[in-house]
N, C-alpha and C positions, 0 to 999 in steps of 0.2 A: 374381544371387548369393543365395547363403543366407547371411544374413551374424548371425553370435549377440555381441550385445554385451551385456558384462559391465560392468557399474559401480554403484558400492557405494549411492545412490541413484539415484530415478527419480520424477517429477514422479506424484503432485501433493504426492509425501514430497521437500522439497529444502531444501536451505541458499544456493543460489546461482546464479549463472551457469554454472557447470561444467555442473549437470546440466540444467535448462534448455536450454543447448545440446545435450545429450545426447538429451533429448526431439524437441528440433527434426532434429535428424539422422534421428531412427527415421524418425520424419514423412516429413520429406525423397525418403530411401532408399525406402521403401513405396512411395510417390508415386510412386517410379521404376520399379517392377514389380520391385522385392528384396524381398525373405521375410527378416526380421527379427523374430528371438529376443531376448528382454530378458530377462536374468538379472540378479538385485538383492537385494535385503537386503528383511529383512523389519519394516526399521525404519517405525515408524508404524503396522504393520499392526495392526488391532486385530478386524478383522469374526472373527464365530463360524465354525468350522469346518461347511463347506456353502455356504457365502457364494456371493456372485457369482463367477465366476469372469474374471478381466483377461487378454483376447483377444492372447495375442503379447507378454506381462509373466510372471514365475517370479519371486515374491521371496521365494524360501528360503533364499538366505545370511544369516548370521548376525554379527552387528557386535561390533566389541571396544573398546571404551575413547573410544570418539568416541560422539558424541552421544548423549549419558545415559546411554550404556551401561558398563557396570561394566566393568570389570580384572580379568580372572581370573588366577587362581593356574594353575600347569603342567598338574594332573590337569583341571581343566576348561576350560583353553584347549584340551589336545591334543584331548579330542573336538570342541571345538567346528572344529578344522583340519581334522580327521577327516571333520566334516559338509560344510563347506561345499567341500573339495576332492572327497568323492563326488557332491555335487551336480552340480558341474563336469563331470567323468567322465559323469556320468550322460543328464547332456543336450546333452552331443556325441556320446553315442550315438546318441542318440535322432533327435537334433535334423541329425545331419550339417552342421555348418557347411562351406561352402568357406574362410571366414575367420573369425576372432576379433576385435573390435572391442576391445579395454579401453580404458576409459576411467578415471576416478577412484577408486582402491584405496587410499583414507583412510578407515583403519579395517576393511578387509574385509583377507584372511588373500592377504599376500603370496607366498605358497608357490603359489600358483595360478599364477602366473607360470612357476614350476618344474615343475607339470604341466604346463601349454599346453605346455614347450618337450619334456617326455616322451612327448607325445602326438603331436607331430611337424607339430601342424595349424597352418597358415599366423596368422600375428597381425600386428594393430597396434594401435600405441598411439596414444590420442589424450589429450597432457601439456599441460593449464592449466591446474596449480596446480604446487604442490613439494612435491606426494606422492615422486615420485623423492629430488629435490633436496637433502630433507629432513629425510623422515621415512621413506624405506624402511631407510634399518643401523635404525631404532630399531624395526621389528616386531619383538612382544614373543615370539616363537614360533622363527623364522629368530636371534633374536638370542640366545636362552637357550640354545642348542642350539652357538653358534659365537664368542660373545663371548671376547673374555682375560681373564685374572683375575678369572674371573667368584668371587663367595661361595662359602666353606668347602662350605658345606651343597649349593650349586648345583654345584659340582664332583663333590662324590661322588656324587652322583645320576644327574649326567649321565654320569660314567665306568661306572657300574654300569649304567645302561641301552645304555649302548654294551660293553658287554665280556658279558654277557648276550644282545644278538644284538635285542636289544627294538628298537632306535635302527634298526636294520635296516627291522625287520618293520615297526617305524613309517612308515619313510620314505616304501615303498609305498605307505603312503597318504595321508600330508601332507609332503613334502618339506622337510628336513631340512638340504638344502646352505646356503653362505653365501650372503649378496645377490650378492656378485663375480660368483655365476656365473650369475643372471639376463643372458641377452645380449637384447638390445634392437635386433634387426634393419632390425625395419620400426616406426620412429616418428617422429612427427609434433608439432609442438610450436607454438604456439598464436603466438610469438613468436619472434626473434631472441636476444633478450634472454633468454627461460626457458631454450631451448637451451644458449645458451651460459654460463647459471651452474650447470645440470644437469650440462656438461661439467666444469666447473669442481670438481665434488662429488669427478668420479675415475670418471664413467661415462663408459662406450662408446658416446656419441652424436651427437658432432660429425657424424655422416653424416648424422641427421635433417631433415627436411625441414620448413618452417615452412607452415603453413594457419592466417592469422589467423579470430578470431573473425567470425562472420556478422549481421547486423542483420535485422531482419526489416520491407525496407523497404515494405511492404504495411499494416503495424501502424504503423511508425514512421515518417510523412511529414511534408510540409508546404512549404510554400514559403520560399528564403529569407528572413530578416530585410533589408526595403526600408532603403538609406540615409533615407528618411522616417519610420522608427518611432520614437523614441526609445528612447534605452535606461531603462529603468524599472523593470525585474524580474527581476534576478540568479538564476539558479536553482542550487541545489547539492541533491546525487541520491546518498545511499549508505549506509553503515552507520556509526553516529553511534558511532566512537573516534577514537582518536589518530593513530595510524598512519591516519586518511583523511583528517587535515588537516583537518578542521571549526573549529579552533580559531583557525586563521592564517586561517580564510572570514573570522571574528568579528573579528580584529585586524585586519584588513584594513578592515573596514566601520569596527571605530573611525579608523582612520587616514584614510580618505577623508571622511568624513560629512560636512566642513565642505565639501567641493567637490562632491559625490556625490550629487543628490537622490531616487535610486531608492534601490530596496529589495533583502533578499534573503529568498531563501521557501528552508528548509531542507526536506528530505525523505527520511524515513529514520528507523530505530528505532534506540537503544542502551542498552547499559546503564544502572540506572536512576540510578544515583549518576555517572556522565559527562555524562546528559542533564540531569541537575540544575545540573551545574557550568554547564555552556553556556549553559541561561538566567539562570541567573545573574547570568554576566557581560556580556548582552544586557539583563538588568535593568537591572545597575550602570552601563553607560555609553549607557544610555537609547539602543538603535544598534535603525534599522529593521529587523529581523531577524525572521521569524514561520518559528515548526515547526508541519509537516505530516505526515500517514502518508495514501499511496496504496495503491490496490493495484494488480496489475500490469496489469490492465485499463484501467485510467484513467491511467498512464503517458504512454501518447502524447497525451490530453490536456493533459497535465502542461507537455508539453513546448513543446506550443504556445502555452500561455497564457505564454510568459516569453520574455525579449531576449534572455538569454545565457546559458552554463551556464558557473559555476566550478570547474573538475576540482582539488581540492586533494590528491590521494595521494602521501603519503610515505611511501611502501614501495615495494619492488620487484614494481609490478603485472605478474602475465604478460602482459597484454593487458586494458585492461579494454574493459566495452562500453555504458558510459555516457555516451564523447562522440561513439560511434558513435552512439546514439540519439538525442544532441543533433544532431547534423551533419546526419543523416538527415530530423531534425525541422526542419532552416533556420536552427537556430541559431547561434550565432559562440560559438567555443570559449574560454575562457582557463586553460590549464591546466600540470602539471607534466610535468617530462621520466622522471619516476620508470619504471625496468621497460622494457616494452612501449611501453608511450606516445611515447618516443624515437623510434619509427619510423611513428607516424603522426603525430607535429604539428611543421610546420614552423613556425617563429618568423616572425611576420610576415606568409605566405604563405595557410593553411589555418588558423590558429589564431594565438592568444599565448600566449607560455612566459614562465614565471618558475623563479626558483630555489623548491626544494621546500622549505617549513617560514620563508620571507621573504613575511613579513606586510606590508613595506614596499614590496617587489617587486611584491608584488602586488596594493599599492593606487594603484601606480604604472600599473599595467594596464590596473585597471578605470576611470582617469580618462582614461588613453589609448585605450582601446575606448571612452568616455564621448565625447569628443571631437572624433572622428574617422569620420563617420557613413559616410564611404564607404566607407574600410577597412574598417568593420565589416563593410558589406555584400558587399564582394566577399570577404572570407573566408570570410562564411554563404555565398556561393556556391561557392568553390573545396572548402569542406569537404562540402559537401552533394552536389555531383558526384563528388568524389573515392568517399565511401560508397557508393554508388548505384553506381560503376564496378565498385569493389572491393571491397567488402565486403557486397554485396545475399547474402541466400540463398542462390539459386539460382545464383551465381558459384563460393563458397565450396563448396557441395555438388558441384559438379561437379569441383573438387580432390577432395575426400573420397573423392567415387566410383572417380575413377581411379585415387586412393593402394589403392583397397581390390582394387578389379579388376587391379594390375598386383602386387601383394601376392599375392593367391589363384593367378593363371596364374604367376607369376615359383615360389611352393613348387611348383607341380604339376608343372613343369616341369622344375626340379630333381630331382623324387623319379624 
């Protein structure tokens, strides 16, 4: 296939797992003998015009109100809708896809969605965050144009450029309809869970199809945690605020310390007045506790060097894939049912669950994983087979493939 994926970043410019996996798919697909197009944003980009030129990468979209990027006012948002929908046009000309891959459109100009469906070429979505969910009624372009009672000032404006014929001549080139009538044929959603709270927003997607997250068990191995190792080095892995629960890690560690004689090693960045708080109160109640920063290379080291991983998220994660890498790594899980996570951890079986934001629960846990050398280890084992069964790379990509191959022939087929 020729397959052209659109997503609003692309490595080695990211903020997370979304596009990461996004990187690992191009890979992937390549790897398979597909001709993959990467259309993207030109956030990050700083080289001088002449530059190198990135083999099978176009990042001339242009980003609005997400990552440091300013909010424009109407007259310079509409060119910028202008831009980055001719781009699109531009290089399905050029480019002939048989399919459309989207991925992550946080922050890049939703009306593309309403060309792809103008343009009549086959699409699919690939949904792990709650860009739909969301934030698509609140693009600021799609919503200026279609909102109720919208300001005095916003009204006459917009009735004057629709009674003038402008709204028209616009539209041709940055699409202008409501989000409603974005239809969502062929998408894919990362969870059970994300599916069904995206359905829940009032979108047409209960028919989608779920492809959870993939691990990359080549990078992320190791042999299970033996009932012989002791437990000694707690691990927690992610973005250091509130909503990930770092905080119930720390009450936790106060609430066990007197029975608990291992440690926990944090890792992860956050803001600078959060992070302050945190050691703080690992100051004040003198708790084994040490913060770390890796980088993603040294990760699977990371993982190794530690007994256990603490999954503390309390939010509705779509899928995450940090105790995929513990699982992967032999690690024994102990984590929350938050999101996604709900349908990979079973209580007692493949992991331990607790209630999300119960610091007592979950020092209940880690004396029970403490205690229990066997259990421990047959979960590092059930988890670590299970990842490796379902969740490997080349498992997951082989979904993808065929979500995209029966995408491509099922439009062609039709027309």
């Amino acid at each position: 296939m020729k397959i052209l994926v659109v997503s609003n970043l692309f490595p080695p410019h990211y903020v997370g797992g979304y596009e990461l996996r996004c990187q690992m798919a191009v890979k992937a697909l390549r790897g398979r003998g597909h001709t993959v197009q990467v259309l993207t944003s030109n956030h990050g980009v700083t080289a001088a015009p002449g530059g190198a030129i990135e083999s099978g990468v176009e990042r001339t979209l242009r980003i609005h109100g997400f990552f440091g990027h300013p909010w424009l006012g109407i007259g310079k948002l509409r060119a910028l809708e202008f831009h980055n929908n001719r781009v699109l046009r531009d290089l399905i000309a050029d480019f002939q896809p048989d399919v459309v891959h989207v991925w992550n459109l946080g922050g890049i100009s939703k009306s593309l969605c309403l060309t792809l469906q103008a343009l009549g070429v086959p699409v699919v979505y690939d949904v792990s965050d709650h860009w739909i969910a969301r934030s698509l009624v609140a693009d600021v372009w799609l919503n200026w144009w279609n909102r109720e009672n919208p300001s005095l000032p916003v009204r006459l404006l917009r009735s004057f450029w629709t009674l003038t014929g402008a709204r028209t001549r616009w539209s041709r080139l940055a699409p202008t309809d409501p989000v409603s009538t974005i239809r969502f044929s062929r998408i894919y959603f990362c969870s059970r869970a994300l599916r069904d709270l995206t359905a829940a927003k009032g979108y047409a997607v209960q028919q989608g199809d779920v492809i959870y997250c993939s691990v990359d068990t080549t990078k992320f191995h190791g042999e299970p945690i033996p009932a012989s190792r002791p437990l000694r080095k707690l691990l927690w892995v992610g973005r250091l605020s509130e909503d990930k629960g770092v905080m119930t890690a720390l009450k936790a560690m106060a609430a066990v310390q007197a029975k608990f004689g291992g440690e926990l090693h944090i890792y992860g960045k956050g803001e600078v007045d959060y992070t302050t708080m945190l050691k703080s109160f690992v100051e004040q109640h003198r708790l084994p506790v040490f913060f770390h920063t890796a980088s993603a290379a040294e990760m699977p080291a990371v993982y190794r060097a530690h007994d256990a991983l603490v999954f503390t998220s309390e939010w509705e994660e779509p899928f995450a894939l940090t105790p995929l890498e513990a699982m992967a790594s032999g690690l024994p899980v102990i984590g929350t049912l938050t999101g996604g996570s709900k349908e990979l951890f079973r209580h007692g079986d493949n992991a331990l669950t607790y209630t999300a934001g119960n610091a007592e629960e979950l020092a209940q846990r880690i004396g029970e994983l403490d205690a229990d050398p066997a259990a421990r280890a047959r979960m590092a084992v059930t988890g670590h087979s299970e990842v490796r069964a379902r969740y490997a790379e080349p498992i997951i990509t082989d979904q993808m493939e065929q979500y995209l191959l029966e995408s491509a022939r099922g439009a062609f087929s039709a027309a």
